[in-house]
C-alpha positions in Angstrom: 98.3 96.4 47.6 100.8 97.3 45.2 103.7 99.7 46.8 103.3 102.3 44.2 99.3 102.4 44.4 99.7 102.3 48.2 102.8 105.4 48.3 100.2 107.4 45.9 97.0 106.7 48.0 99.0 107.8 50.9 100.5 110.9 49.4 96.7 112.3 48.6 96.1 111.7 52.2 98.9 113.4 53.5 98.5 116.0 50.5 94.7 116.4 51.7 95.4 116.8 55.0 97.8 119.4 55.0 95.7 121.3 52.4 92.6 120.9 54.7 94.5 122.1 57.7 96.1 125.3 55.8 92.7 126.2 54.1 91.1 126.2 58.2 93.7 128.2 59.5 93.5 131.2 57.2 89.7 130.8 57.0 89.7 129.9 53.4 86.7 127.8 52.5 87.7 126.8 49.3 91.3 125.3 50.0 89.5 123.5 53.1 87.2 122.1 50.8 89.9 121.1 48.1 91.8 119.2 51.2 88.9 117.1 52.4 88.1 115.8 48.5 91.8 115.4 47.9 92.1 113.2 51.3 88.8 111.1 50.0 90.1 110.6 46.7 93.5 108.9 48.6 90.9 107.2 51.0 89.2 105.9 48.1 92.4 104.7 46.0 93.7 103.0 49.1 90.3 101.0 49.4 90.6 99.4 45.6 93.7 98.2 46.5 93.0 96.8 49.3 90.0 95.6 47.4 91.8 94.0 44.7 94.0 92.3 47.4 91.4 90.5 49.1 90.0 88.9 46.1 93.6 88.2 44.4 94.4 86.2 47.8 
């Protein structure tokens, strides 16, 4: 996994999370929602890399 992909996959998750966690504290629905599909999306990007490493190895 590349350092940069893996930084930027990490940075949605953190990004997601912290999102997620303000949207639930104030009862806001929407920015919950927002944190939990910008958290996937990092999940997601973290996956191809680690994707492409097992078949580049």
């Amino acid at each position: 996994m590349s350092a940069q992909e893996k930084a930027k996959a990490k940075a949605e998750q953190t990004k997601g999370k912290v999102k997620r966690e303000a949207g639930r504290a104030v009862g806001n629905e929407s920015k919950e929602a927002e944190g939990r599909a910008e958290q996937a999306k990092g999940d997601l990007r973290g996956a191809k890399e680690k994707a492409k490493d097992a078949f580049h190895d």
